[in-house]
N, C-alpha and C positions, 0 to 999 in steps of 0.2 A: 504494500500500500504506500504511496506518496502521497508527500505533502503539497499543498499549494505552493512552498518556496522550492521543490522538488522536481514536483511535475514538468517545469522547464526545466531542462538541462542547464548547468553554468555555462557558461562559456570555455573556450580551454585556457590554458595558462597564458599563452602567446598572447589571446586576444583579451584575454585581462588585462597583462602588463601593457598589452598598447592604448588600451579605453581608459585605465586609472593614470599611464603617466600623461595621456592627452590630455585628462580633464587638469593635473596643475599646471598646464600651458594655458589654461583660462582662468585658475579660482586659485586662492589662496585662504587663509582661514584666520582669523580674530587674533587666534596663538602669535602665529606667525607678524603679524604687525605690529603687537603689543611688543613683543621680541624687537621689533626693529626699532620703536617709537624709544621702549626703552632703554634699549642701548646705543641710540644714535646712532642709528645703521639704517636708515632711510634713504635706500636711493630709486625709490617713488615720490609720486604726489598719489596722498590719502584723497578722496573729492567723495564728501558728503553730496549723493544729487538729490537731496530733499529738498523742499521747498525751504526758502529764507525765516520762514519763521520756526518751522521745526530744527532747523540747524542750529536756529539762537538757541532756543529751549533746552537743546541738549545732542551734542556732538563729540569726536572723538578727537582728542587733545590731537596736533598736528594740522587736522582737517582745514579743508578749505571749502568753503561752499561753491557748488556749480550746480544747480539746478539742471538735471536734463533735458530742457527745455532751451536752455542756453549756452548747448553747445556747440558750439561754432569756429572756425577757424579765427577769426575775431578775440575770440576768449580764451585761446588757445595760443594765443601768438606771443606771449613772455616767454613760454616752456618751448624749448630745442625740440625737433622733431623726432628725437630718439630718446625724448621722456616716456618712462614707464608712468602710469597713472593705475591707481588703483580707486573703486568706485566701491560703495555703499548704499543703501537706503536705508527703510526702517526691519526690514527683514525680509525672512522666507515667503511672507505674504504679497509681496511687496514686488514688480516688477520695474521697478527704477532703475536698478543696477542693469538690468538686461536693456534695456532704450537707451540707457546713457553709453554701453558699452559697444552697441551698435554705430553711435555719431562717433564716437572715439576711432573704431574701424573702419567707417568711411570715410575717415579725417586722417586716414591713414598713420593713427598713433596707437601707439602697445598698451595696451589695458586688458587688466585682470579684476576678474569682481571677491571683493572679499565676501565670502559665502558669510549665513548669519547675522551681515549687517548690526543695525544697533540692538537687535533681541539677541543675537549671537554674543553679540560682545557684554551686553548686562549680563547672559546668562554664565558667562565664565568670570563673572566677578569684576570685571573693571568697570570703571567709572566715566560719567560723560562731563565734558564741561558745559557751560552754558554763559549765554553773554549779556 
């Protein structure tokens, strides 16, 4: 008898290690930024793409606000063309990070979504700031 997680077959080994190392060539994880934030090993741009007033309310220390709505070569034109940017919203509910990560790759710049967003990141204990 199989289970519902059974009854498909996994994948095999090859095509696991190709599906799991593709997906960190897109996402990164809360860990992993806290880690750089804190030990000043940042060579991203964090970009909070919520809206301006949620970003006041409470964002993650570094950030920069860029609403996805406002991304543009215009808004984009400080940062070198071979910045990495990393993007956020409010979470996994939340498709922010996926629209802003799309202007990012039409705009021809490297962007990775930090999975979990701001529920990711309270849920592993850090902290937001607010303005």
């Amino acid at each position: 008898m199989s289970s519902v997680v059974s009854r498909v077959p996994a994948a095999s080994s090859n095509a696991a290690l190709a599906h799991f190392s593709q997906l960190l060539a897109f996402e990164t994880d809360c860990w992993d930024v806290h880690f750089c934030i804190s030990n000043k090993r940042m060579d991203f741009v964090l970009v909070d793409v919520r809206a301006e007033v949620l970003y006041k309310q409470g964002h993650i220390q570094q950030a920069i606000n860029l609403p996805h709505k406002t991304i543009n070569q215009a808004s984009l034109a400080a940062y070198p063309p071979d910045t990495l940017f990393v993007v956020y919203c409010a979470g996994p509910h939340c498709n922010g990070t996926e629209k802003a990560a799309i202007k990012f790759a039409e705009l021809g710049r490297p962007v990775k979504k930090m999975i979990g967003g701001v529920c990711g990141w309270l849920d592993e204990g850090f902290s937001l700031e607010s303005e």
